[in-house]
C-alpha positions as CSV (number, residue, x, y, z in Angstrom):
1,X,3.6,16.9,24.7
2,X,6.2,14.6,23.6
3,X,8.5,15.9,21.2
4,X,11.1,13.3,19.2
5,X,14.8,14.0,18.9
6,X,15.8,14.7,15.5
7,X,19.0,13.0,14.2
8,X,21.9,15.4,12.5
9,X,23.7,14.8,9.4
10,X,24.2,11.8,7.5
11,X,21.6,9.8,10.0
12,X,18.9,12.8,9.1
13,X,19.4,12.0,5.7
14,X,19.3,8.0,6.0
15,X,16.3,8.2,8.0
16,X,14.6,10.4,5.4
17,X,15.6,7.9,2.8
18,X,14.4,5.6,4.6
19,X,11.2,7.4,5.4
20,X,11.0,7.6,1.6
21,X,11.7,4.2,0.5
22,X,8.8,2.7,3.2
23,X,6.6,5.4,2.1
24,X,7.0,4.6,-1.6
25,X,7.5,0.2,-1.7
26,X,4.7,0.0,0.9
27,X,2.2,2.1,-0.7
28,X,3.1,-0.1,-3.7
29,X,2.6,-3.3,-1.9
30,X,-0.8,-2.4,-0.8
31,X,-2.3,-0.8,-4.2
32,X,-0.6,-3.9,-5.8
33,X,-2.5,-6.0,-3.5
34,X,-5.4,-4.2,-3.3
35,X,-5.5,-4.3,-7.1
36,X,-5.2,-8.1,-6.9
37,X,-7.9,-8.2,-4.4
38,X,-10.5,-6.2,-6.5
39,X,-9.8,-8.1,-10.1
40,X,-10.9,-11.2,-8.4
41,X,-13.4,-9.9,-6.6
42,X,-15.5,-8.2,-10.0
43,X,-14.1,-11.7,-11.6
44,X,-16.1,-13.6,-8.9
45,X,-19.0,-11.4,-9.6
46,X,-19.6,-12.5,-13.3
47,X,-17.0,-9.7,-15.2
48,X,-14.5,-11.4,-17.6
49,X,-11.6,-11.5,-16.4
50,X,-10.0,-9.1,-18.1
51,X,-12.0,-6.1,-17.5
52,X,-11.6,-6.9,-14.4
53,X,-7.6,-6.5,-14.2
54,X,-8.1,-3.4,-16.2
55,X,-10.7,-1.9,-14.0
56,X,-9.1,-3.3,-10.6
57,X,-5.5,-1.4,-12.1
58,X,-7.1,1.6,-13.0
59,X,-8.7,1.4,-10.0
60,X,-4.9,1.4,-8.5
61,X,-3.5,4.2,-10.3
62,X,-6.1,6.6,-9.1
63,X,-5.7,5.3,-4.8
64,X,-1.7,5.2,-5.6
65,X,-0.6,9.3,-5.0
66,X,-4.0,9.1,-2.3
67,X,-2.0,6.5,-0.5
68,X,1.0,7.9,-1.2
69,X,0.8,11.6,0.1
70,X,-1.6,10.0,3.2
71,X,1.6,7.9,4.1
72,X,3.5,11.6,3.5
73,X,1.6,12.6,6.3
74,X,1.8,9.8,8.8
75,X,3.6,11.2,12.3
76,X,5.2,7.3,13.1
77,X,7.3,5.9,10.5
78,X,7.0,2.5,12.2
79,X,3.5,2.7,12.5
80,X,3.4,3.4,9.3
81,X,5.4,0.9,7.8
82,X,3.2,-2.0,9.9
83,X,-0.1,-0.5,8.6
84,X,1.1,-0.6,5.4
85,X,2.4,-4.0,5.1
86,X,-0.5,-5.6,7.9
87,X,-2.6,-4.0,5.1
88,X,-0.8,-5.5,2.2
89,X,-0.8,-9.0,3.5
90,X,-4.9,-9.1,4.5
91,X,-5.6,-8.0,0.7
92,X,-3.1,-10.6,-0.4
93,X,-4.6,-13.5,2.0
94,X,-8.1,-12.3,1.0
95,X,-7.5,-12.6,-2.9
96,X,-5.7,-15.4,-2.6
97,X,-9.0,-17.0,-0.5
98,X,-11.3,-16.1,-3.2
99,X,-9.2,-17.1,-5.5
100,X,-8.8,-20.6,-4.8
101,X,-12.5,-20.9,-4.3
């Protein structure tokens, strides 16, 4: 078993901040992308465009805390913060396809 040294003192508390802030912005990058993703997706499929923001945001306010409290639980920051934002991009790239189509 691998076990990971634990920094002391004012590092402990940067790295949880930082822990924190990755946690926090990149689960906001993804739902905001994600959200993005879904209200031109049901646009594409014949909703007006407006329902579909609403239902895409709604939509994003219920996944935000699931995201959020799965990225609580991740064991790799790192890893974490590259899902998160590999994730975030690919929604963004894949609205921004349909999109322009």
């Amino acid at each position: 078993m691998r076990t990971v040294a634990k920094p002391s003192g004012n590092n402990a508390a940067l790295a949880r901040a930082a822990y924190l802030l990755a946690v926090l912005i990149g689960s906001y990058g993804v739902i905001w992308a994600l959200t993005e993703c879904v209200a031109v997706a049901l646009s594409r499929l014949g909703l007006e465009r407006g329902e579909a923001v609403i239902a895409a945001t709604l939509l994003g306010f219920v996944l935000y805390p699931a995201l959020t409290l799965l990225a609580f639980a991740a064991q790799r920051p790192l890893r974490l913060w590259a899902v998160l934002m590999a994730a975030s991009v690919l929604f963004g790239m894949v609205s921004r396809g349909w999109g322009a189509g």
